[in-house]
C-alpha positions in Angstrom: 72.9 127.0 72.0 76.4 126.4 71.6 76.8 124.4 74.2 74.1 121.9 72.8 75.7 122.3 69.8 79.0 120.9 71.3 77.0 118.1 73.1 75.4 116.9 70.2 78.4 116.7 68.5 80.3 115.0 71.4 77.3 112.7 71.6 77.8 111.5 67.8 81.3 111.4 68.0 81.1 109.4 71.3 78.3 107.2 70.8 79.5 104.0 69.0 82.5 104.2 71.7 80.4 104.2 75.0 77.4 101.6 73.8 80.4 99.5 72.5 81.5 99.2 76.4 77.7 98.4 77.4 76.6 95.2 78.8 80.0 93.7 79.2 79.5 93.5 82.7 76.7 93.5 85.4 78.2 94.5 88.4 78.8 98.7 87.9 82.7 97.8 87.1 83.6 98.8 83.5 84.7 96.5 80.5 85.9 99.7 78.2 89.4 100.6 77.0 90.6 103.9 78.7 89.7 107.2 78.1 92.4 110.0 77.0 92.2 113.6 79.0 89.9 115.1 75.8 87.5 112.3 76.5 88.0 109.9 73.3 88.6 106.2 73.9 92.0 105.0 73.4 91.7 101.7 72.3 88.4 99.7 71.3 87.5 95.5 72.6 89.7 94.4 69.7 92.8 96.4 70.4 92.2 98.5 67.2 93.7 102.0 68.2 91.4 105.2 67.8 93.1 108.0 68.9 91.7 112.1 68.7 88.4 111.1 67.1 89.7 109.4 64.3 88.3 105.7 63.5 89.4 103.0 61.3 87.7 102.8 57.9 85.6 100.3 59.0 84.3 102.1 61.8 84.2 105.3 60.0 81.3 104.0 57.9 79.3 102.7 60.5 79.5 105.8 62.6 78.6 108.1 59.7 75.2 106.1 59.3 75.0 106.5 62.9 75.5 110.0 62.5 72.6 110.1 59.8 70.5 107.6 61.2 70.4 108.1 64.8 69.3 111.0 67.1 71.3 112.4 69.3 72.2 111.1 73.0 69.7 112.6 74.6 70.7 115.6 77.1 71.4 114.7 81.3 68.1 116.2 82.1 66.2 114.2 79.6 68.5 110.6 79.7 67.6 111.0 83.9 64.3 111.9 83.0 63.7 108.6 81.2 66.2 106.6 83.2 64.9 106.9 86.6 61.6 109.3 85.8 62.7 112.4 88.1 64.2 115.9 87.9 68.2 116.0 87.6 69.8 119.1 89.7 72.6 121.1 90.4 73.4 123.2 93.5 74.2 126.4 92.9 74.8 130.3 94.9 74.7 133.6 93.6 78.1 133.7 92.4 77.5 130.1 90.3 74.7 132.1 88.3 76.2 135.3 87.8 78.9 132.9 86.1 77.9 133.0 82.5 79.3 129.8 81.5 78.1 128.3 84.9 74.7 129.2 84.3 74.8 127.8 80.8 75.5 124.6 82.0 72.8 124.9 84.1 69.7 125.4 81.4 71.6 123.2 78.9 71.5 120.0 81.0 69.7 120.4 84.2 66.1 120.8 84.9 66.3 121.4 88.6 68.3 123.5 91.2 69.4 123.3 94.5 70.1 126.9 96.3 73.3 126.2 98.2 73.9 128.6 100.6 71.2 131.8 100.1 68.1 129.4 101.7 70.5 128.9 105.2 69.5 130.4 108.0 72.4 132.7 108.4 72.1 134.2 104.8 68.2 134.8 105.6 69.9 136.9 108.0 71.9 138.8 106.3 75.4 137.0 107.5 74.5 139.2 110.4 76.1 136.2 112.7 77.3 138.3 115.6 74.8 140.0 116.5 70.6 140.4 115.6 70.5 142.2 112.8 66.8 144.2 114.0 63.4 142.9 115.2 60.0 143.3 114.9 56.8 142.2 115.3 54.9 138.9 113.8 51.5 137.5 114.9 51.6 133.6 115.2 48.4 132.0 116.5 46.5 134.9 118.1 49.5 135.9 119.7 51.9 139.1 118.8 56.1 137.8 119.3 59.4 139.6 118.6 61.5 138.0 115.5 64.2 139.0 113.7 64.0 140.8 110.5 65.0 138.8 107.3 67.0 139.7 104.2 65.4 137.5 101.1 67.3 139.4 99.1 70.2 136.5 98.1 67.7 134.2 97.2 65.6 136.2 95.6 68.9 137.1 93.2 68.7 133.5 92.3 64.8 133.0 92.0 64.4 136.3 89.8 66.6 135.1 87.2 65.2 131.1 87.9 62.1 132.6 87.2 62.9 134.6 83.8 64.4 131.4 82.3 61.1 129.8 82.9 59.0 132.7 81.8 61.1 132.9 78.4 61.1 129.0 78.4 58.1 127.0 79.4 59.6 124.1 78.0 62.6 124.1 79.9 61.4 125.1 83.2 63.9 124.9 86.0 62.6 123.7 89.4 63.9 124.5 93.0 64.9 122.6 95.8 65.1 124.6 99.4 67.7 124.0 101.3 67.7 124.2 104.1 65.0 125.4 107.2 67.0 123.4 110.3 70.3 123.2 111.1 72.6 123.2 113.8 75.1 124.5 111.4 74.6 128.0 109.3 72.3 129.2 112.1 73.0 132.3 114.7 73.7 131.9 118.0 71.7 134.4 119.3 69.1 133.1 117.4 68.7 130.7 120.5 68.7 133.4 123.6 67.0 135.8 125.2 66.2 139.2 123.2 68.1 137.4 120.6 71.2 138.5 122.3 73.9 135.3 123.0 75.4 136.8 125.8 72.2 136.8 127.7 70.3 133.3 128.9 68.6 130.5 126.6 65.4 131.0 125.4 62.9 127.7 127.2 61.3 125.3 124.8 58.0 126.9 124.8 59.6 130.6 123.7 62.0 128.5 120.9 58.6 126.4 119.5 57.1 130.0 118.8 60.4 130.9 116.7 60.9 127.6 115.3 57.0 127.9 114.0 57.0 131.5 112.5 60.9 130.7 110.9 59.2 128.1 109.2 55.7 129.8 108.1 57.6 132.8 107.2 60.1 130.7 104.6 57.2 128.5 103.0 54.5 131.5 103.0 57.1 134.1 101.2 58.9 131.7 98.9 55.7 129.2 98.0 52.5 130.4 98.9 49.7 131.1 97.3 50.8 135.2 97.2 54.0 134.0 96.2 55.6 135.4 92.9 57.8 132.1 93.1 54.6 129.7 93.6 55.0 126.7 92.5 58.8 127.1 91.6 59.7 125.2 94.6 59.6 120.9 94.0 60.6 120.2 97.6 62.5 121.8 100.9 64.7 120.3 103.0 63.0 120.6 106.2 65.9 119.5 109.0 69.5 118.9 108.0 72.5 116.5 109.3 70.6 115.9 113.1 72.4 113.0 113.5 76.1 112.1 114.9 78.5 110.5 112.9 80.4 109.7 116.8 77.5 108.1 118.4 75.0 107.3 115.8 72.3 108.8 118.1 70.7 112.7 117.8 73.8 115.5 117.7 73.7 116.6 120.9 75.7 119.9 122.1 78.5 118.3 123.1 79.7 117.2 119.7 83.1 118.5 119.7 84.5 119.7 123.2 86.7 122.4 121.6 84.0 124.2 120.2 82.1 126.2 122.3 78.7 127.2 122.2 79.9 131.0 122.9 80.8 130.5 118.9 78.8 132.9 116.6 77.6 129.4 114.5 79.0 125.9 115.0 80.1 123.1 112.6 79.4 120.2 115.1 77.3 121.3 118.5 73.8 121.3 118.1 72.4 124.7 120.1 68.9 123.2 119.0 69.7 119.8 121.0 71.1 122.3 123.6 67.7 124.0 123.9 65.4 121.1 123.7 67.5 118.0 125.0 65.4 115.6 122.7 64.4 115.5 119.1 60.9 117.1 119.9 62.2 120.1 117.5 62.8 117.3 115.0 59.4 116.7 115.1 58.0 120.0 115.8 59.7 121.1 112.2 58.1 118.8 110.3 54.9 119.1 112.0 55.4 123.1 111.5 56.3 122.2 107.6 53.2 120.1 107.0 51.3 122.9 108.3 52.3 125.9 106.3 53.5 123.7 102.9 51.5 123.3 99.9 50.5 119.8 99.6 52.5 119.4 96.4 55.6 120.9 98.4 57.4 117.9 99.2 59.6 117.5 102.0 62.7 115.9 103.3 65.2 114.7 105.9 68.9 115.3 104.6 71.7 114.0 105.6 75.6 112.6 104.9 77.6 109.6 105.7 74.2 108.1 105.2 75.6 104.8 104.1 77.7 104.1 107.2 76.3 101.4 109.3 76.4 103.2 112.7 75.1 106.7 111.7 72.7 104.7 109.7 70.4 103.2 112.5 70.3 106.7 113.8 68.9 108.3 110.4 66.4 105.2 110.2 64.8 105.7 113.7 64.7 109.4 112.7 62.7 108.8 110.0 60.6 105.8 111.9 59.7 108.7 114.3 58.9 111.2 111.8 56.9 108.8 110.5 54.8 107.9 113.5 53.3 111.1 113.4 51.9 111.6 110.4 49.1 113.3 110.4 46.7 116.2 108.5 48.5 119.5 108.4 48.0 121.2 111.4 47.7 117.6 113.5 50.9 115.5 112.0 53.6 115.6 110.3 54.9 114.7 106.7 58.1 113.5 105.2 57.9 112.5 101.7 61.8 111.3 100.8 65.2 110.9 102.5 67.8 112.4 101.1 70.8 110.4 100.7 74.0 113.7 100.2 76.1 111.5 98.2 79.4 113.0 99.3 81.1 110.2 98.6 85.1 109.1 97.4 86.5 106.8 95.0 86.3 103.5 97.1 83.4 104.3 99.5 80.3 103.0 100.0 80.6 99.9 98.0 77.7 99.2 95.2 76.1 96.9 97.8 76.4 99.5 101.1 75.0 102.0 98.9 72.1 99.7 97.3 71.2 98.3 100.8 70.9 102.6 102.4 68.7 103.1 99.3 66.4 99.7 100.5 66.2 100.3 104.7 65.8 104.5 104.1 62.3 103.3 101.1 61.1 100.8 103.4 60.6 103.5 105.9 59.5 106.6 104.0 59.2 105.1 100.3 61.5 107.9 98.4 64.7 108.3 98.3 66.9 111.1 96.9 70.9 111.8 96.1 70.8 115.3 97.1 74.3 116.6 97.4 76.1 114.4 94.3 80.1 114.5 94.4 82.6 112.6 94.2 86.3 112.8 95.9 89.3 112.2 94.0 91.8 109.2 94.9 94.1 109.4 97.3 97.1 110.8 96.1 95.4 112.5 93.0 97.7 115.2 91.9 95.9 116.9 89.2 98.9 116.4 86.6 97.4 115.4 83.0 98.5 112.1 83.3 97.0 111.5 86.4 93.9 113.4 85.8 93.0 111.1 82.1 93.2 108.3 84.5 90.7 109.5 87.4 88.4 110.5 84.7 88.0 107.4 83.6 87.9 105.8 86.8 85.2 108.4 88.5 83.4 107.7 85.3 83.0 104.4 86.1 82.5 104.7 89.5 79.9 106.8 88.7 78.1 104.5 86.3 78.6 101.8 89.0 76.4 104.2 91.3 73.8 105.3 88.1 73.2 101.7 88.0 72.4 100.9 91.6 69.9 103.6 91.5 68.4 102.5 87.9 68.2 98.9 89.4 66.1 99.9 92.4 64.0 101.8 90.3 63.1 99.2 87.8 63.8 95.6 89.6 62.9 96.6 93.3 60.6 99.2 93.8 62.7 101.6 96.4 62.2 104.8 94.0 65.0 107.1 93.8 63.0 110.2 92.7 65.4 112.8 92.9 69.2 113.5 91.7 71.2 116.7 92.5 75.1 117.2 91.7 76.4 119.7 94.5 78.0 121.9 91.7 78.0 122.8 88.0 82.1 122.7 86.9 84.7 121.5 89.2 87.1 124.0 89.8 83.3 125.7 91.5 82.9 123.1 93.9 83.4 123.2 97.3 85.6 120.7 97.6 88.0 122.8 96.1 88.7 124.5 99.6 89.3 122.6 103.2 86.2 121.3 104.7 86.2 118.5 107.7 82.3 117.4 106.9 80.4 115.6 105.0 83.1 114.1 102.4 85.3 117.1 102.4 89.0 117.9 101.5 90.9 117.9 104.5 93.9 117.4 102.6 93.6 120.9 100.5 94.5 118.0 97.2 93.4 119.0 94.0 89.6 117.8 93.4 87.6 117.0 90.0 84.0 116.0 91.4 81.7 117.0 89.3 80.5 116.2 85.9 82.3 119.2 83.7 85.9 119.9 83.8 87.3 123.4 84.6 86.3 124.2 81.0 83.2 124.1 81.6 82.8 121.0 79.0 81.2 117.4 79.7 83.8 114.9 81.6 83.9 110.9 80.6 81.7 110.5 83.4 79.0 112.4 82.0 78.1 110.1 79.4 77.4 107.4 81.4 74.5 108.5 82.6 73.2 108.6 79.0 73.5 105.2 78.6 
């Protein structure tokens, strides 16, 4: 309650400031004065300072009927709700909702969730990377196959509490997104060989289709069917993830990065699944799998970053066109119901028009499209001092808006729906650009990063409020 309180409040107080910047331009740059560290604007059109809150007298009266007269800015959840007409998210792990003031942020403005890192193969696991951690028995199709055991424990520390919001507040429910049932990072070695043992031989196609099918039954049947305590949580699940080379704009293959070999317990760049298969039939086989065992209101995706560069582009769109080409009945075809666009991006790239044109080519070919991983690197050179960090605020929030608007504009002028938005994080000092990373948009640099939309403490950054306008 406190934290709507402050919103609210922010919102009044903020109100005649933001709209007063609105419409001045067309093209996502911004026409407003610039924004001090707390957030207030500096100076207004006509040069009239308005420093800490405080307005002249003139403006003093019309904000105070504004204040009377007007509701409030509506929260995120509700402004993206009626801006683009879908759910607005925010990845999160165990840790992010064990943080009280993390988890606040979450039911105050979000109506969605991605689980970042307790849906991954390896945490389904138990982090048990080096070795299997047990087997057993399954039945798949008449037939009785050795798996691994799995440890739905992590998840299920997130769901459980997901699910008490929701059962204490049916007016706020919280919807998930999975993430993630394929990927040639996050999953076990051994995973891919012989008695699940990674010194021993690969596993041949036929043997790995038998995994790759009861992986996938077991995920959707426990976590979203009809036996499910968590039915009908679960929005969507991100079905294969990052499949495609950002060297060759063709399928990763296994020999990504020559330094990395596939001895490793997991990989960041070799694909063990390409290694197996050497083709994209378990691309298709997932999603054929995912059709199968998913409710039909489960929707699923494709995932995937650097999506707006031109090369690694064409690979994502004939992907997709082959996904595509199979669609069929569950059980006979597959289904793909949006892309998803990760959104790692920086403060200079992609452009307004790089970005508008991936939204376009990805909707032609499966109709949706979805920012699923929303961030935003600092400038080059950021160095997290007060001065610098009024000015990125301001700039991010603009660069922001700029992307906001694209998205709005295909919504309402060109018919490519954008039907999903997720920010990967709740407060910045969380994300995970905060320690080094070499993928997807990651600091490689170990610089000081403010991606997200709420500053260290925990309150709403410039940026937020422009996607309440």
């Amino acid at each position: 309650m406190k934290k709507r309180l402050l919103a609210g409040m922010m919102a009044v107080l903020l109100s005649a400031a933001l709209l007063a910047g609105c419409g001045k331009e067309d093209n996502g740059s911004s026409g407003q004065g610039t924004q001090s560290e707390n957030g207030t604007e500096e100076s207004d059109d006509s040069g009239q300072m308005i420093n800490d809150g405080q307005v002249s007298d003139g403006q003093e009266e019309t904000d105070q009927q504004d204040g009377q007269n007007q509701e409030e800015l509506p929260l995120l959840r509700d402004a993206v709700m009626e801006n683009l007409g879908c759910l607005v998210g925010a990845a999160v792990t165990v840790a992010d909702i064990q943080n009280e003031k993390s988890w606040e942020i979450v039911t105050t403005y979000f109506n969605a969730i991605t689980i970042g890192n307790e849906l991954k193969p390896d945490a389904m696991v138990g982090y048990s990377n080096g070795r299997c951690p047990g087997t057993e028995e399954a039945e798949l199709n008449g037939e009785t196959i050795i798996v691994p055991k799995l440890d739905y424990s992590r998840a299920e520390t997130i769901l459980d509490k997901v699910l008490e919001w929701n059962q204490a507040n049916p007016d706020q429910e919280i919807k998930v997104r999975g993430h993630v049932l394929v990927w040639h990072s996050q999953t076990p070695e051994w995973f891919f060989h012989v008695d699940y043992d990674k010194n021993k031989d690969y596993v041949d196609k036929e043997t790995m289709n038998k995994r790759l099918e009861w992986y996938i039954r077991t995920m959707l049947t426990h976590f979203t069917g009809e036996d499910s305590k968590y039915k009908g949580m679960f929005y969507g699940w991100d079905v294969v993830n990052e499949a495609i080379s950002d060297g060759t704009g063709t399928y990763r293959s296994d020999q990504e990065n020559p330094n990395e070999p596939l001895s490793q317990d997991t990989h960041g760049s070799n694909s063990s699944w390409w290694h197996v298969y050497q083709s994209n039939e378990f691309i298709i086989n997932a999603f054929l799998y995912a059709n199968k065992y998913a409710p039909a209101d489960l929707e699923l995706y494709y995932n995937d970053y650097n999506e707006c560069t031109f090369k690694k582009q064409q690979g994502i769109l004939e992907l997709l066109r082959t996904i595509k080409d199979r669609e069929g009945e569950p059980g006979e075809g597959t289904r793909i119901d949006a892309m998803g666009m990760q959104g790692h991006y920086n403060m200079t790239s992609p452009s307004w028009t790089e970005f508008d044109s991936a939204i376009m080519r990805y909707a032609a070919v499966v109709g949706n499209v979805q920012v699923t991983e929303f961030d935003m690197k600092s400038s080059d050179g950021y160095d997290g001092s007060d001065e610098a960090k009024a000015e990125e605020y301001e700039e991010q929030a603009n660069r922001y808006r700029m992307l906001y608007w694209v998205m709005k504009k295909n919504n309402n002028e060109k018919g490519a729906n954008v039907t999903g938005l997720t920010f990967w994080g709740t407060a910045d000092h969380l994300s995970w650009l905060q320690s080094r990373s070499d993928v997807g948009g990651g600091n490689t640099e170990v610089l000081p990063e403010c991606p997200l939309l709420f500053d260290e403490n925990y309150e709403p950054k410039p940026a937020y409020y422009k996607f309440l306008e």
